[in-house]
C-alpha positions in Angstrom: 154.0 82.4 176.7 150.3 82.2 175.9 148.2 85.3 174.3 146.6 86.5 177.8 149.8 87.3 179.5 151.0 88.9 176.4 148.0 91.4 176.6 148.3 91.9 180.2 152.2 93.5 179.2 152.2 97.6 179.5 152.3 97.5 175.8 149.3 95.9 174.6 151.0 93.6 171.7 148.8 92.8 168.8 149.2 89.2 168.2 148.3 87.3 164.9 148.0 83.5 164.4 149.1 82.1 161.1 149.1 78.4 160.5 151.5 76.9 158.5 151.6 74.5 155.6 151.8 71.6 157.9 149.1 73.0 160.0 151.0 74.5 162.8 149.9 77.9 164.6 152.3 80.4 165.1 151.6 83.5 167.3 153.4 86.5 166.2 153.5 90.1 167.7 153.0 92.6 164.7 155.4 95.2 164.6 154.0 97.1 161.8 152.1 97.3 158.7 154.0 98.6 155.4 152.2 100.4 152.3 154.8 99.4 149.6 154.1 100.5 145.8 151.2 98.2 144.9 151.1 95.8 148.3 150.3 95.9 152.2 152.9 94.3 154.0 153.2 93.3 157.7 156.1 93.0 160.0 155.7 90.0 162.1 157.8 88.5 165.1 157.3 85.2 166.3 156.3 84.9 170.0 158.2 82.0 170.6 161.4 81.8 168.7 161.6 80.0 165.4 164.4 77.6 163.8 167.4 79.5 163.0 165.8 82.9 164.2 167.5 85.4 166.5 165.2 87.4 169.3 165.7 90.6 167.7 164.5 89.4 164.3 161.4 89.8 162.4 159.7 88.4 158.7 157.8 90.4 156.3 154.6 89.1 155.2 152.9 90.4 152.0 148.7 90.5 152.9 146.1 90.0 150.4 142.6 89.0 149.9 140.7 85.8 148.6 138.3 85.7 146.6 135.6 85.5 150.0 137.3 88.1 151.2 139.8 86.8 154.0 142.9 88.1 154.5 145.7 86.3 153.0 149.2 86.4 154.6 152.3 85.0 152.4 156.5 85.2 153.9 157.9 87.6 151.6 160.9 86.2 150.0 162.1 88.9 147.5 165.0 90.8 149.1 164.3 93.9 147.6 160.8 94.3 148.9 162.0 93.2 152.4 164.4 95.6 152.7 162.1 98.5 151.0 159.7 97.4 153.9 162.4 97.9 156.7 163.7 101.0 155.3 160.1 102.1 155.5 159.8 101.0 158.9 162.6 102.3 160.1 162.0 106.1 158.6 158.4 106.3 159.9 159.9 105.0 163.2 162.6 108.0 162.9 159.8 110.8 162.2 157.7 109.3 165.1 160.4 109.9 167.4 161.3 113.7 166.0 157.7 114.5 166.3 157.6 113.2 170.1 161.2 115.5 170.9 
C-alpha cells in the first residue's frame, strides 16, 4: 500500500517514514503523540506489517532533537514508559469519546 492511497482513505492518516539501522524505510501511520513527564512520545503502526507484529499492534517511539535541530525518533524499550504512554492514550481516547456523547 503506497502513501497516496493511504491519504485518499476517509481518515486522512498521517504517515511517517523512519529508516532503520540497516537503511530500510518504514512507513508508519501515527496514532498519537504522548506528553510523558520529561519526553514526547509517538505511537506509531507500521503500514505494512512487521516481523512478529500483529495488525492491531503499535510501538512507542520517544522523539527528540539533534543538535541541528531534526527530529530524532528512538523505539522505546522501557516497559514502564510504554505502558504509561498507552494508559495515556487510552484515557484521552476515553474523555474524547464522553465529550462527543
Amino acid at each position: 500500500m503506497d502513501n497516496e492511497s493511504l491519504n485518499n482513505n476517509e481518515y486522512e492518516e498521517d504517515i511517517v517514514t523512519l529508516t532503520s539501522p540497516d537503511g530500510e524505510k518504514i512507513d508508519f501511520i501515527e496514532i498519537a503523540g504522548i506528553a510523558h513527564k520529561d519526553g514526547f512520545y509517538l505511537i506509531l503502526q507500521p503500514v505494512e506489517l512487521l516481523e512478529g507484529m500483529t495488525e492491531d499492534e503499535a510501538l512507542v517511539f520517544k522523539v527528540s532533537q539533534t543538535e541541528d535541530g531534526e527530529e530524532k525518533f528512538e523505539i522505546e524499550l522501557d516497559e514502564e514508559i510504554i505502558e504509561a504512554v498507552f494508559a495515556e492514550y487510552d484515557r484521552l481516547c476515553d474523555e474524547a469519546q464522553k465529550n462527543a456523547e
